[in-house]
N, C-alpha and C positions, 0 to 999 in steps of 0.2 A: 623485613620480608618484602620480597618484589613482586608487581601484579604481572602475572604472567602475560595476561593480552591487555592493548592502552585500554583506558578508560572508555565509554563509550560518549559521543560530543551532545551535550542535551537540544539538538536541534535537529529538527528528524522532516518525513514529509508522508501525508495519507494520502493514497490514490485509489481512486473509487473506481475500480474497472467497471464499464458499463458498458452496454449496448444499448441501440438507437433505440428500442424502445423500452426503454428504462428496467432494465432486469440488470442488477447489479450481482458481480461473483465476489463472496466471501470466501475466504478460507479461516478453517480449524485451527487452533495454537497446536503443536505438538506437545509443548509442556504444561498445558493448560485446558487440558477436554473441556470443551461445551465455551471454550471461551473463542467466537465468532469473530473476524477484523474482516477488514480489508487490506492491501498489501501497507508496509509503513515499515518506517527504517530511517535511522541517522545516518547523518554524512560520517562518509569514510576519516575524512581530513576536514580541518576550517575552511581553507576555501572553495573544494567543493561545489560546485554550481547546485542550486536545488532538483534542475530539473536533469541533474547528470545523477543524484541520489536516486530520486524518482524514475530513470529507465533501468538504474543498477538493482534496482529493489524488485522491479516490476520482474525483470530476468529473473533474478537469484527465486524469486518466492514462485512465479508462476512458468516456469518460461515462454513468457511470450516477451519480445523482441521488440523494442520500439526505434525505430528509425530505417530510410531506406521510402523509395517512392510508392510501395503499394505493398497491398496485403498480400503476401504468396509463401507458399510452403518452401521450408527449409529441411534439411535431413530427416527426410521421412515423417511429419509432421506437426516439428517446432513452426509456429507463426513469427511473420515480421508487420508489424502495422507502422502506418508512417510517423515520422516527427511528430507532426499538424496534429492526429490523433491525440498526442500528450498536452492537456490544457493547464495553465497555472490558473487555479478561481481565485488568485489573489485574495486568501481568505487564509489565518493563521489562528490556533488555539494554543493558549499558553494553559497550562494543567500541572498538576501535582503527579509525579513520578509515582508509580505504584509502588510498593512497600515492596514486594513480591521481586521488584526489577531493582532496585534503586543501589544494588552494591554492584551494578555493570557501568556505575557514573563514579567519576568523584569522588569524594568524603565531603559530605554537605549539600554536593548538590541534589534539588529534590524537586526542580522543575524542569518541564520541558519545553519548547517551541517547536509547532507542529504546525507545517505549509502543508493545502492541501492541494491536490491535483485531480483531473478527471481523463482518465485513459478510456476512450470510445475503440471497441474494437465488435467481433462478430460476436453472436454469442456463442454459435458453435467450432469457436477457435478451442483447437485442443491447449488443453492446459496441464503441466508437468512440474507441480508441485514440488518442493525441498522437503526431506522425506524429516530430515533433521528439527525443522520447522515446523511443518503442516501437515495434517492428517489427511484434511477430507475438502472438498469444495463443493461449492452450490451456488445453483445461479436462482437470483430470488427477485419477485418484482420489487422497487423499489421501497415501496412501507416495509412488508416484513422484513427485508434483509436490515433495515435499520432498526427494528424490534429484535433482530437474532443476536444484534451486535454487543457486546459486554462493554464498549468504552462510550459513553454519552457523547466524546466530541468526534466521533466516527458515525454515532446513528445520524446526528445531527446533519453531517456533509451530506451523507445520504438522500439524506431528508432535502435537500439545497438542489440535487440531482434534475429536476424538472425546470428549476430554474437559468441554469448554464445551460442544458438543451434548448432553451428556447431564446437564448441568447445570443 
């Protein structure tokens, strides 16, 4: 028997969309109510650049638009925020694949590597959710959105949020 779509690559990236004053926007699982993230996603291909995973995730789950000199309205009101906006925190959590996810990997494999990023944008950028993916969004000051969160190395970055602002 053949898998119909590849494997998915156990190396993915979290990006904490925030605004400047630390109100982070979660989105909903669609296949998993009440299960809170932020955007995240594995590379398409091996070499894949991380931070080219991280603006493709950032579209595909919220559409808002990373790259381009300034923040301005596109078709009627998709967002573009610049490059610069997209931060690497140079910060990586290796974890245990969920039970739930782990026949979209491999056979055996059962961990993942997860680079985390920080996306600064407004907070009243419209956002247009994958309807396939995500239910619902909320923008939350930073503690609770990291209490809403269902993955401990997702509250955790959250939680880091104050610190890459001030740095």
């Amino acid at each position: 028997m053949t898998q119909a779509k590849p494997y998915k690559i156990p190396e993915s990236v979290l990006v904490v969309i925030h605004s400047a004053d630390h109100h982070v926007l979660l989105i909903e699982r669609a296949d998993q109510p009440g299960f809170w993230q932020s955007v995240t996603g594995s590379k398409d291909y091996p070499d894949e650049a991380l931070s080219e995973t991280a603006r493709r995730e950032v579209q595909e789950e919220t559409g808002i638009i990373v790259g381009g000199d300034g923040v301005e309205s596109l078709n009627g009101g998709a967002r573009r925020v610049p490059q610069t906006h997209l931060r690497d925190w140079q910060l990586s959590n290796v974890y245990e694949i969920y039970p739930v996810w782990r026949h979209r990997y491999a056979p055996g494999v059962t961990r993942n590597t997860e680079h985390v990023f920080g996306l600064l944008v407004p907070r009243d950028i419209p956002v247009t959710l994958a309807p396939r993916e995500h239910t619902r969004y909320a923008w939350l000051p930073y503690c609770e959105a990291a209490d809403r969160c269902f993955s401990p190395s997702n509250a955790e970055a959250i939680l880091q949020l104050p610190n890459y602002l001030a740095g």
